[in-house]
C-alpha positions as CSV (number, residue, x, y, z in Angstrom):
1,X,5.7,34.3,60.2
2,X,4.3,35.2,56.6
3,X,1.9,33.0,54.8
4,X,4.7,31.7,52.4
5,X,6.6,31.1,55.1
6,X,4.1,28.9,57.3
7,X,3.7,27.6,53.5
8,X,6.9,26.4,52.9
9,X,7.5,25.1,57.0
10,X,4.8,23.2,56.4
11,X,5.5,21.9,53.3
12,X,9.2,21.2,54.3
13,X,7.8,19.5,57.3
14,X,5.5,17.4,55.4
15,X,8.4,16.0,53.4
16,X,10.6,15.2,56.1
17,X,7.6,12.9,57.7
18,X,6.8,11.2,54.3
19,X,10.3,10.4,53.7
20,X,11.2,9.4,57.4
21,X,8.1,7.4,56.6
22,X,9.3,5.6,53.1
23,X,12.5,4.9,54.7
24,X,11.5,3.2,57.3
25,X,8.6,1.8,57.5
26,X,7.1,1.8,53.1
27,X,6.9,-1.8,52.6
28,X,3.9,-2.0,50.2
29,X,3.9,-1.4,45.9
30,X,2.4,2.8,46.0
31,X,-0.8,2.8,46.1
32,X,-3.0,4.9,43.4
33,X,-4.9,6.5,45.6
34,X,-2.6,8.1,47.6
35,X,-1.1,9.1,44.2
36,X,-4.2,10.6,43.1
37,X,-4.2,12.5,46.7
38,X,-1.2,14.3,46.0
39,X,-1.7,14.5,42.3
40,X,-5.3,16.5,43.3
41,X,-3.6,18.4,45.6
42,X,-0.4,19.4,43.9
43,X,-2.3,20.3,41.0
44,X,-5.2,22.6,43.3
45,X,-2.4,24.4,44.9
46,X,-0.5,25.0,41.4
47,X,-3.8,26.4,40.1
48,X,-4.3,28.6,42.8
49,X,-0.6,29.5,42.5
50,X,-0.9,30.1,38.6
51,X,-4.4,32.4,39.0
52,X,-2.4,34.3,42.2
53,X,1.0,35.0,40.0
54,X,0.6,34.4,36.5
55,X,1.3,31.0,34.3
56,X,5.0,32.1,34.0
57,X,5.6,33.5,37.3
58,X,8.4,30.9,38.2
59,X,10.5,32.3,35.9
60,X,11.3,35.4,37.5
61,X,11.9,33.8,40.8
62,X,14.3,31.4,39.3
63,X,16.1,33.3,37.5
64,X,17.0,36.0,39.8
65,X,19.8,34.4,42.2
66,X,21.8,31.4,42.1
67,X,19.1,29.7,44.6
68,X,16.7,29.9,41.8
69,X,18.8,28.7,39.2
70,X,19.6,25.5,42.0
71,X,16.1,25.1,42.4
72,X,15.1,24.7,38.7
73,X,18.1,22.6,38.0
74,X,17.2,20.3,41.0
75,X,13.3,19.6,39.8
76,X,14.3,18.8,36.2
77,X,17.3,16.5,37.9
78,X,14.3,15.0,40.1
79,X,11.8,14.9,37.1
80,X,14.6,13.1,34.9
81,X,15.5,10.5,37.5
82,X,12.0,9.3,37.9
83,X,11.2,9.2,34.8
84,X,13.8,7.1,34.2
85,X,12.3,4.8,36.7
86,X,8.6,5.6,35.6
87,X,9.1,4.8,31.8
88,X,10.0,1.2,31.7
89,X,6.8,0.5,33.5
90,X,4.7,2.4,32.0
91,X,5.9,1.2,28.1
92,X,5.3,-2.0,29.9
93,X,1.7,-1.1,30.8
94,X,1.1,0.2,26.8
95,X,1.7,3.7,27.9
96,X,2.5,6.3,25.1
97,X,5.6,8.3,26.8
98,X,6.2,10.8,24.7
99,X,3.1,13.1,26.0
100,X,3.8,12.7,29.1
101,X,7.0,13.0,28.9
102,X,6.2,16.6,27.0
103,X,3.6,17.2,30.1
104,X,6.2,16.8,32.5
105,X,8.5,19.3,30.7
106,X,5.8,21.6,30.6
107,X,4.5,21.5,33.9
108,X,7.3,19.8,35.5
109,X,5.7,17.6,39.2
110,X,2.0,18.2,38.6
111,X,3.0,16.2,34.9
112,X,5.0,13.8,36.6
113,X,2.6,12.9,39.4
114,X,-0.6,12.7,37.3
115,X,1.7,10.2,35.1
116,X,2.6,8.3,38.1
117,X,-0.9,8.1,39.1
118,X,-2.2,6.8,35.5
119,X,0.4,4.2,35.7
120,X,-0.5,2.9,39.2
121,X,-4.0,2.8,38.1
122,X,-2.8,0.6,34.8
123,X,-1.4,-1.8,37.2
124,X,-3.9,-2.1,39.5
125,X,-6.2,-2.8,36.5
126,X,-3.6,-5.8,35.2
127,X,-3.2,-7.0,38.8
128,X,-7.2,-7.2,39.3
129,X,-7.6,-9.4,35.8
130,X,-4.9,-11.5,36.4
131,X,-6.7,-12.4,39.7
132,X,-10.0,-12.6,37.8
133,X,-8.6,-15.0,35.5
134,X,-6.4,-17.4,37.8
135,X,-8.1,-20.4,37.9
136,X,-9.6,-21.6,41.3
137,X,-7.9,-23.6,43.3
138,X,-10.1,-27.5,44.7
């Protein structure tokens, strides 16, 4: 196998097991950390992949075939449906949505998941003062 494709097996594979895993076992609110895990390492292998092939290098891959066009159609689908999850939340949380709604144009997942991560941080901030402030129970 090449490197890109032990790259993308493992990637793929990585996938299945984290959605396998949100199906069937997620219970819990996400957790910031493990948003800032992936935001960290999304965005360390995008550098690498931006210093390797250029800042614009993704444009000649997707627009070469019909694959390419599918694949670029499918993140901004991806992108656009959570945001639309995303963006109630994070106007509730005193957010401003149109940067990072511009970021996630721009850089597309590495924008999304560093906005995602912001936000769970915001609510774990709210979650930890209402806790603060509750009053104590005799």
């Amino acid at each position: 196998m090449t490197p890109f494709e032990i790259l993308f097996a493992a990637g793929y594979a990585s996938g299945a097991i984290a959605f396998l895993f949100l199906a069937f076992f997620y219970r819990e609110k996400p957790d910031v950390l493990i948003a800032g895990i992936v935001f960290g390492a999304f965005t360390g292998f995008t550098a690498v992949t931006v210093y390797a092939e250029g800042p614009i290098g993704f444009i000649a891959f997707q627009s070469q075939s019909l694959w390419g066009v599918q694949v670029f159609y499918d993140l901004i689908i991806a992108v656009g449906i959570a945001l639309a999850f995303i963006i109630p939340r994070a106007r509730a949380k005193g957010m401003m949505v149109a940067p990072w709604v511009i970021l996630c144009g721009l850089i597309g997942c590495v924008g999304l998941a560093a906005m995602a991560t912001r936000l769970l941080w915001l609510e774990k901030q709210g979650e930890a003062a209402a806790a603060s402030a509750a009053p104590v129970k005799a």
